[in-house]
C-alpha positions as CSV (number, residue, x, y, z in Angstrom):
1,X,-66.6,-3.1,-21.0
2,X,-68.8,-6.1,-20.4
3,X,-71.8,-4.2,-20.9
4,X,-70.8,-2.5,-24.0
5,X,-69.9,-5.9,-25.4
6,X,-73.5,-7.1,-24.5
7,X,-75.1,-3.8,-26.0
8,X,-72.9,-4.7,-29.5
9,X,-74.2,-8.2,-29.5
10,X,-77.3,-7.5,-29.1
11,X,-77.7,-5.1,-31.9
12,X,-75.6,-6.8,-34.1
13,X,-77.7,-9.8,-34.0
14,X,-80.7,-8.2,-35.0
15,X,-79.3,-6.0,-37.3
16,X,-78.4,-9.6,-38.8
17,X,-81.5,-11.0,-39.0
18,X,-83.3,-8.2,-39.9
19,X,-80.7,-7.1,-43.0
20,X,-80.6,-10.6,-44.2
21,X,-84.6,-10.4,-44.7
22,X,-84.5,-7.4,-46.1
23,X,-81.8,-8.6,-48.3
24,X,-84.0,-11.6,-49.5
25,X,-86.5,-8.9,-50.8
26,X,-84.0,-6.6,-52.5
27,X,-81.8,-9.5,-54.3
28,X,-84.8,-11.3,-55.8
29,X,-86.8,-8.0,-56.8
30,X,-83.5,-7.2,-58.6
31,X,-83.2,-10.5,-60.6
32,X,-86.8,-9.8,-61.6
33,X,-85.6,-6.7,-62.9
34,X,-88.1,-4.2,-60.3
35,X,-85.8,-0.6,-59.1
36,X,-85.8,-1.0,-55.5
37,X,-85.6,2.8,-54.5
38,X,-84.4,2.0,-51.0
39,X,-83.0,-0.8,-48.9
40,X,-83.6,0.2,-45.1
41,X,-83.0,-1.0,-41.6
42,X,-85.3,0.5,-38.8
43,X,-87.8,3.3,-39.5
44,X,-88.3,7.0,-38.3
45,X,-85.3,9.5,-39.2
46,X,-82.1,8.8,-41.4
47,X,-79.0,8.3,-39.1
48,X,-77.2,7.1,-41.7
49,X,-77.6,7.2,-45.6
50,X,-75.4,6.1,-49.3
51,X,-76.7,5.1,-52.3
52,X,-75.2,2.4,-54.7
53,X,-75.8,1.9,-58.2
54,X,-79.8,2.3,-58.0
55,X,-80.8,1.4,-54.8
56,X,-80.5,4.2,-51.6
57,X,-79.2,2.1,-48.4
58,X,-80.4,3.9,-45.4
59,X,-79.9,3.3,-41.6
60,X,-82.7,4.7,-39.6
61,X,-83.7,5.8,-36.0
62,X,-86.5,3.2,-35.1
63,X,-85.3,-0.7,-34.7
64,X,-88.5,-2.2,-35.4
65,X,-88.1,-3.8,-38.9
66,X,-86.9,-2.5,-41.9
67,X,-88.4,-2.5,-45.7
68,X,-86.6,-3.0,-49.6
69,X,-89.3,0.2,-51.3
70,X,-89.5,-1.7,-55.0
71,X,-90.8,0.9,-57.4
72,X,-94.8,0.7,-58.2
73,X,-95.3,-0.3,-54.7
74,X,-96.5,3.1,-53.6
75,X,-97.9,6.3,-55.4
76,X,-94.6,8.3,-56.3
77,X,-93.9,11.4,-54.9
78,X,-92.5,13.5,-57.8
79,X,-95.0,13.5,-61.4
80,X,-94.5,15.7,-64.8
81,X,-97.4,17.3,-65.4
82,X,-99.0,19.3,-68.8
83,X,-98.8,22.3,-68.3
84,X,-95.4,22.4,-65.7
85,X,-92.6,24.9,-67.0
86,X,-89.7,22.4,-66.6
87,X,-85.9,22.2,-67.4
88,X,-84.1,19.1,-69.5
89,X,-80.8,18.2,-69.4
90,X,-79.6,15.6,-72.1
91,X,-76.8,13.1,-73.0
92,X,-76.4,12.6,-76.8
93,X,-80.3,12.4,-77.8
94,X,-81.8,11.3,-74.7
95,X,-83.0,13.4,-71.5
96,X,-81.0,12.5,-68.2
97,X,-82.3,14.7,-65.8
98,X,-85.8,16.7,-65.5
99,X,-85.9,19.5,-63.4
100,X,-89.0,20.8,-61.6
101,X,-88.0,23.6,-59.8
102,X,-85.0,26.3,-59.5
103,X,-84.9,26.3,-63.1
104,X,-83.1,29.7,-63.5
105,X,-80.1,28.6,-62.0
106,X,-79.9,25.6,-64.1
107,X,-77.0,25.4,-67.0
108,X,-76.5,24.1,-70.2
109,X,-80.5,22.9,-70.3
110,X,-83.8,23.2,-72.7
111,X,-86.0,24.8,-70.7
112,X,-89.9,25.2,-71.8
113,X,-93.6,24.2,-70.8
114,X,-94.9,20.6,-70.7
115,X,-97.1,19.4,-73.3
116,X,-97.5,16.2,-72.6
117,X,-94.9,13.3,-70.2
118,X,-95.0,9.7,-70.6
119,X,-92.3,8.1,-68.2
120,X,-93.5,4.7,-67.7
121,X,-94.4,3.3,-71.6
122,X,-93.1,5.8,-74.3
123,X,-90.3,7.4,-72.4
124,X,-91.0,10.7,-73.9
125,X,-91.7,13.8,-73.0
126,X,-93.1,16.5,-75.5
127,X,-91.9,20.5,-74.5
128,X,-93.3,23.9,-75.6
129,X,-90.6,25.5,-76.6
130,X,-90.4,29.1,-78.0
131,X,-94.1,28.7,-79.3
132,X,-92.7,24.9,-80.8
133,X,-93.7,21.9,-79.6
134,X,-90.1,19.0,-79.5
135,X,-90.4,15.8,-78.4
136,X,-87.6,14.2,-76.2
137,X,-86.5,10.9,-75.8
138,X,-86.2,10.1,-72.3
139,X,-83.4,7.6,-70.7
140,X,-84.6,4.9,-68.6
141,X,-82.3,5.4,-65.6
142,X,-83.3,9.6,-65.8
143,X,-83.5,11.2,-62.7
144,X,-86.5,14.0,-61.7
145,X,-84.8,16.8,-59.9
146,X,-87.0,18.5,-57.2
147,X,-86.6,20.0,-53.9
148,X,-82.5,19.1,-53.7
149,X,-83.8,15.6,-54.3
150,X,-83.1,13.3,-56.9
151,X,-85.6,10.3,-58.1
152,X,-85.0,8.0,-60.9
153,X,-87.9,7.1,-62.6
154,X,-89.5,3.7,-63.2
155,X,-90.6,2.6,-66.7
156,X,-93.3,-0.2,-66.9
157,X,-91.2,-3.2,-67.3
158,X,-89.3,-1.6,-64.3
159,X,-92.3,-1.3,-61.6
160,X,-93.4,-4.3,-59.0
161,X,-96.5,-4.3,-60.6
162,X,-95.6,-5.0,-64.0
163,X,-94.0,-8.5,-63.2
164,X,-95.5,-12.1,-63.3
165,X,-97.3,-13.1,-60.0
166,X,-94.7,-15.9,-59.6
167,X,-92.0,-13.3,-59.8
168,X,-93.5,-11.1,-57.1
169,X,-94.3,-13.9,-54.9
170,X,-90.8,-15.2,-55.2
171,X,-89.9,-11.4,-54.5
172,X,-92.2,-11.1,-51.2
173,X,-91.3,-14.6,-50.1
174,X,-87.4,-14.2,-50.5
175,X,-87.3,-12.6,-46.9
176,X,-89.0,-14.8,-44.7
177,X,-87.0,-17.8,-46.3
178,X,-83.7,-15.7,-46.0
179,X,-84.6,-16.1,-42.3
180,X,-85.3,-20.1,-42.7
181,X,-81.7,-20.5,-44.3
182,X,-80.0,-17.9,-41.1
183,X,-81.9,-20.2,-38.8
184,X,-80.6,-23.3,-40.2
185,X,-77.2,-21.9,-40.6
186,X,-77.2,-20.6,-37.1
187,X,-78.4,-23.8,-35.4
188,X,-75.7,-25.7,-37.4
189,X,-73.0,-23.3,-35.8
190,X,-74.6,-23.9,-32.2
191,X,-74.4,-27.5,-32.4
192,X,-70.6,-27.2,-33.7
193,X,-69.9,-25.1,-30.9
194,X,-71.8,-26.7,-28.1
195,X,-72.2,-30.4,-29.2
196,X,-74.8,-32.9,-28.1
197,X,-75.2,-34.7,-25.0
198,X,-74.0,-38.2,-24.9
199,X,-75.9,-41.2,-25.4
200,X,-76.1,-42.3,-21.4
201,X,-74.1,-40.0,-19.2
202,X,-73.3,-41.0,-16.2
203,X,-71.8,-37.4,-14.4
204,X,-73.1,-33.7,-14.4
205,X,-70.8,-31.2,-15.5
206,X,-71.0,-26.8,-15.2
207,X,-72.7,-25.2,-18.4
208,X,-71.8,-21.8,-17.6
209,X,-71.1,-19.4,-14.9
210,X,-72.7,-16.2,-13.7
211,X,-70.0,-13.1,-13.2
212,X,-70.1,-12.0,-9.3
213,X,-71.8,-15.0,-7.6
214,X,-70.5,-17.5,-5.4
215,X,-69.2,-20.2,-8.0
216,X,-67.2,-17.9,-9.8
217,X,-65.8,-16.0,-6.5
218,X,-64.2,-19.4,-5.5
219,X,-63.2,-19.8,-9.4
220,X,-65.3,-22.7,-10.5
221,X,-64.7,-23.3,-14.2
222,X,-66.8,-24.3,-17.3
223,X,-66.9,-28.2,-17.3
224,X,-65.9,-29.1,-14.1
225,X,-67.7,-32.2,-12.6
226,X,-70.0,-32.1,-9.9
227,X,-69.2,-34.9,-8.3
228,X,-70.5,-34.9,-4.7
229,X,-72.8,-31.6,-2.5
230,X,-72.8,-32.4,1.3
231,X,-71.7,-36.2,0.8
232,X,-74.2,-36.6,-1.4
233,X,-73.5,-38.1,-5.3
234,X,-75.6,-36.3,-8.0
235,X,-74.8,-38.4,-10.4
236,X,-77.2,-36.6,-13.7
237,X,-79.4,-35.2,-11.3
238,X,-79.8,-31.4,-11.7
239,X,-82.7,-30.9,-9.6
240,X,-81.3,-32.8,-6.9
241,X,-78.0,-30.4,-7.1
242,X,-80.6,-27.2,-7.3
243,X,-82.9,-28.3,-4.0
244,X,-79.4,-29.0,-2.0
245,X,-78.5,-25.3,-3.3
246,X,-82.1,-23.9,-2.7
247,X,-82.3,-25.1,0.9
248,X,-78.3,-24.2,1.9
249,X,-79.1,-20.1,1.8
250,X,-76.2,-18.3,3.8
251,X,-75.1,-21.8,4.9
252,X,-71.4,-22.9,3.6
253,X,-71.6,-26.2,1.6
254,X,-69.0,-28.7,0.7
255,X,-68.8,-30.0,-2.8
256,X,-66.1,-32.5,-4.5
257,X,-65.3,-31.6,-8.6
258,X,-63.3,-33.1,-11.0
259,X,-61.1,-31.4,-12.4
260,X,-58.8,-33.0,-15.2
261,X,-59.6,-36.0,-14.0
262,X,-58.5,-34.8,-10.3
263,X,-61.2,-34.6,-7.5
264,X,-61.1,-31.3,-5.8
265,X,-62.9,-30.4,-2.7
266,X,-64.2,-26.8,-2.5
267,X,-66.7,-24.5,0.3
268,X,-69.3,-22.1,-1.3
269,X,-72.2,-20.4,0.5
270,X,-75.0,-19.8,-1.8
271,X,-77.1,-16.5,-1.6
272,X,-80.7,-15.1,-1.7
273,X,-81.5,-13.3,-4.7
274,X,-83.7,-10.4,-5.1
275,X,-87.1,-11.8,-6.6
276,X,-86.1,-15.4,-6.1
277,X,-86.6,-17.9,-3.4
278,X,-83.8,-20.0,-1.8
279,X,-79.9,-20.1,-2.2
280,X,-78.0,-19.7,-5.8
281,X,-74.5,-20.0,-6.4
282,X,-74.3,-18.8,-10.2
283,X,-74.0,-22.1,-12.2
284,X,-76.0,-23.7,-15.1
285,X,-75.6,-27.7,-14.9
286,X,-75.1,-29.5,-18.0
287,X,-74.7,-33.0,-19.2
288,X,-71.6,-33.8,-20.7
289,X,-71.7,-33.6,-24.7
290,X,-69.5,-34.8,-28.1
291,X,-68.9,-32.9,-30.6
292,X,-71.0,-33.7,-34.0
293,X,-70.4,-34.7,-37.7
294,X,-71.0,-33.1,-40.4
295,X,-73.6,-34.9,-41.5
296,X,-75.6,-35.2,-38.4
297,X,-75.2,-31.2,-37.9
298,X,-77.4,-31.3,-40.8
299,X,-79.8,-33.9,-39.2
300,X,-80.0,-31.8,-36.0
301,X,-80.2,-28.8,-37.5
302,X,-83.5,-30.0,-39.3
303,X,-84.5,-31.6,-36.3
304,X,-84.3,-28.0,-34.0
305,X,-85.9,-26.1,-37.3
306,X,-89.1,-28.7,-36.7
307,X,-89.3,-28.3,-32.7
308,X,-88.7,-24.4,-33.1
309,X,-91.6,-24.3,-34.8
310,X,-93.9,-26.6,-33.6
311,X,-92.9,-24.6,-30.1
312,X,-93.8,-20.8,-31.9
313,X,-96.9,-22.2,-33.1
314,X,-97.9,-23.7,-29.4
315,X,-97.3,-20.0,-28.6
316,X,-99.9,-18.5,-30.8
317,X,-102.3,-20.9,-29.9
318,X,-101.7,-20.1,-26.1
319,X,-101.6,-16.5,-27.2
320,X,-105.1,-16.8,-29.2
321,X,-107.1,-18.8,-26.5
322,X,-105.8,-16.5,-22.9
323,X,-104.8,-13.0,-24.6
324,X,-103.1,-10.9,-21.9
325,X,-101.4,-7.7,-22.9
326,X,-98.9,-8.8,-20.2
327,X,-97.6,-11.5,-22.6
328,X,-96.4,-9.8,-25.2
329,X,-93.1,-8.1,-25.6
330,X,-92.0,-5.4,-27.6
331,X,-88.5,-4.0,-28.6
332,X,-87.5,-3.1,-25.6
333,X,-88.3,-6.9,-23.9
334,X,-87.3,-8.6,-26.7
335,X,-83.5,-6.5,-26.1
336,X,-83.9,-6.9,-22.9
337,X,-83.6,-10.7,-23.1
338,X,-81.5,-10.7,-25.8
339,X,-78.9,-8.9,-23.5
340,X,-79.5,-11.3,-20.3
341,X,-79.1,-14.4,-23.4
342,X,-75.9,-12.5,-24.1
343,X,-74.4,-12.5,-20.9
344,X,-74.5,-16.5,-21.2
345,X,-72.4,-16.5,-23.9
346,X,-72.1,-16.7,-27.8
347,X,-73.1,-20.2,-27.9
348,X,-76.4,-19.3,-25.9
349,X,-76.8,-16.5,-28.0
350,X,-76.3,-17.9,-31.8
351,X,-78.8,-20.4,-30.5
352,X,-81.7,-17.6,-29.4
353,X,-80.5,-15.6,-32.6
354,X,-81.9,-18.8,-34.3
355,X,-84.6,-18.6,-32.7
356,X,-85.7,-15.4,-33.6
357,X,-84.9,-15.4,-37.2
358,X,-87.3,-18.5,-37.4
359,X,-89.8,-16.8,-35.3
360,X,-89.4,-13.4,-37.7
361,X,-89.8,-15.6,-40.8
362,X,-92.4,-17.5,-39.6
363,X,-94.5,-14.4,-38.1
364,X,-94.3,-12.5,-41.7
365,X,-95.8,-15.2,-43.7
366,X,-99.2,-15.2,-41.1
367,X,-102.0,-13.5,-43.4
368,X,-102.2,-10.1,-41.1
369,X,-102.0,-7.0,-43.3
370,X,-98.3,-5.1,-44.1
371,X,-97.2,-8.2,-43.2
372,X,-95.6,-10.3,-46.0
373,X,-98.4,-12.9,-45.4
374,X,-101.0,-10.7,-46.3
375,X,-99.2,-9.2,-49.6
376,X,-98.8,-13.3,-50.8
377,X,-102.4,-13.7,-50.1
378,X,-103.4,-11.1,-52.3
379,X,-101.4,-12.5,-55.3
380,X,-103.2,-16.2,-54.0
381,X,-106.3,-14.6,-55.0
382,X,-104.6,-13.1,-57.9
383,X,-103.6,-15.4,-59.7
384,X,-107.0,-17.4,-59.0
385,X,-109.0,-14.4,-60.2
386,X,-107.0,-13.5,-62.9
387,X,-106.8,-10.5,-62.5
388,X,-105.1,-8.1,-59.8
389,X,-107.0,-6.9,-57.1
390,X,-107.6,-2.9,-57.2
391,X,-104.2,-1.7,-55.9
392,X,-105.9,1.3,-53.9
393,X,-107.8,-1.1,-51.8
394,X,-105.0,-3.3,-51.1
395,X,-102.6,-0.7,-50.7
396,X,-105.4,0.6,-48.4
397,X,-105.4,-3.0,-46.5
398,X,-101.9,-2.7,-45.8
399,X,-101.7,1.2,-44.4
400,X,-104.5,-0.1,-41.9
401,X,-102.6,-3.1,-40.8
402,X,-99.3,-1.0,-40.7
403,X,-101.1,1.6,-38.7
404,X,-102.1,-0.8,-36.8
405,X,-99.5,-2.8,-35.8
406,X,-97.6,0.6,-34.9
407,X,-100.5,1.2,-32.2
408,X,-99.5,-2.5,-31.1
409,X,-96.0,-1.9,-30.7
410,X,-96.3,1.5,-29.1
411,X,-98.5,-0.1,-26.6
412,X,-96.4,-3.1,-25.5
413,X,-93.2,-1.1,-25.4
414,X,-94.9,1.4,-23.0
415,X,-95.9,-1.7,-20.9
416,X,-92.2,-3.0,-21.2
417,X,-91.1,0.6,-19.9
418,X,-93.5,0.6,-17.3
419,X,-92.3,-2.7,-16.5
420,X,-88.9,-1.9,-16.3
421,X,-89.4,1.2,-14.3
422,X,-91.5,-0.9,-11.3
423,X,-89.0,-3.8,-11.6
């Protein structure tokens, strides 16, 4: 049961942060008026699928990211063309549905040959029929019918492309800073749950407890004192309490806790571990902390937003200067620690989702193609050109750099499975 609760965790949380980036993308492409086509999570095959008002909300196979598909952003996959035998179906004088294929079993429709289709800036669409040309008028929420598939078409005013570069940007930007706010909001919650050390402390307490080792076979609790090990006070000293552990392996140890406010005296024998050198018992020390107000949660919150940072950067640069393939972590890593976080506890684990939002937010804005860097960087030079950049070159830019950050992560979960496989 544990286990499963773990697994759920762990996906929830980064179903979290990835939905509320994705989310940031669809809401402000909506209020700029672009039709986002779909709003998914993950990539690879459809597990799960509905579609709301405009928009078609998929859940999909692969957990490595997700995308909001505005339209104008890629080539579309259905086009009228002269020429085309096609089937109309209309509502009062305007054409709701075009379809391109199984006409003969299509009811109540105006069927004839295309003469000429303009979706995008006349919504019309002109049709041989019986030796006559007719022009339609043609909705701007009409759907093109091919294949069992329905698509709506885009007019102009409704494509990514048509919009102000400021709108875009704003559109692009929205999910990285979704992630800022998540981060900030989720560091606020960690210091409401967990507090912050007092100002001089003069006693070390238990943080938390590992399930199945020593301190928790004798039933040591979250918050006792640790008092005294061997005769010896340890006063705020953690490293003093982790040597006495380290060098008592197999050998029974006496230790004095308070316990509401009542000293207790208590035997535990600490353990080897596999891969680790010396005794453990199964404890995380902590100092003793106060809860915070409301407006230093604020404070602090700002405070862990800077040092995150300043922390993920410091790991790029150690990245940049001593590459090692070893270093980087994929999916299955990055789950992998997520589950031992979780086993810690949901304070421990609100605090790393935190993390991780900043460090997804953060990650998309550098300038590397796909990326959401890269896609700002082309409207920087946009908007100082004045002009946009050819879209099949960029669009070009930013198959590349999706093709090849999908080599990347192919290669680093491999190394994480190989990892896992030789322990």
């Amino acid at each position: 049961m544990e286990m499963l609760q773990i697994i759920f965790l762990t996906v929830l949380m980064f179903f979290l942060i990835v939905t509320v980036h994705e989310w940031g993308h669809y809401y402000f492409a909506k209020r700029a008026g672009i039709l986002v086509r779909e709003f998914a999570i993950g990539f690879g095959p459809k597990l799960f699928s509905y579609k709301r008002d405009e928009t078609q909300f998929t859940l999909r196979l692969l957990p490595f990211g997700g995308y909001a598909r505005m339209a104008g952003e890629d080539p579309e996959l259905v086009a009228v063309q002269p020429g085309q035998t096609v089937a109309l179906r209309c509502s009062g004088q305007e054409v709701t549905k075009i379809y391109m294929d199984r006409l003969d079993n299509r009811k109540n429709v105006i069927r004839g040959e295309v003469q000429s289709a303009d979706l995008e800036d006349k919504l019309q669409i002109v049709l041989e029929v019986d030796g006559e040309a007719h022009t339609y008028a043609v909705h701007p929420k009409a759907h093109l019918v091919a294949k069992g598939k329905e698509i709506q078409i885009a007019p102009k005013n409704r494509q990514y492309g048509s919009k102000t570069v400021g709108q875009r940007a704003l559109a692009i930007f929205a999910g990285p800073m979704m992630n800022f706010i998540l981060a900030f909001v989720l560091f606020a919650l960690h210091l409401q749950m967990a507090g912050v050390a007092i100002e001089n402390p003069k006693y070390l307490q238990i943080g938390e407890i590992t399930k199945g080792m020593p301190a928790d076979e004798i039933h040591l609790q979250k918050g006792d004192i640790i008092d005294t090990i061997n005769g010896q006070k340890i006063g705020t000293d953690p490293q003093k309490m982790i040597t006495l552990i380290s060098d008592s392996k197999n050998t029974p140890m006496k230790w004095t806790i308070i316990r509401d406010n009542q000293p207790m005296e208590v035997s535990i024998t600490p353990r080897g571990m596999k891969g680790q050198e010396g005794g453990k018992v199964g404890i995380t020390p902590a100092l003793p902390t106060r809860s915070v107000g409301f407006g230093e949660t604020f404070t602090k919150s700002g405070q862990a937003m800077v040092d995150t940072t300043k922390a993920i950067f410091m790991g790029f640069k150690q990245l940049i200067n001593k590459f090692n393939m070893n270093d980087l972590g994929g999916p299955v890593r990055t789950f992998e620690v997520t589950g031992q976080i979780a086993k810690q506890g949901i304070e421990q684990l609100t605090y790393w989702a935190a993390i991780m939002s900043l460090y997804l937010g953060i990650f998309n804005l550098l300038p590397i193609p796909a990326l959401d860097g890269s896609r700002l960087a082309f409207l920087g030079v946009e908007a100082l050109r004045g002009k946009p950049i050819d879209p099949n070159r960029e669009g070009m830019v930013h198959f590349v750099g999706f093709a090849m950050l999908f080599l990347l992560m192919i290669a680093v979960t491999y190394n994480d499975i190989l990892r896992l496989i030789n322990g």
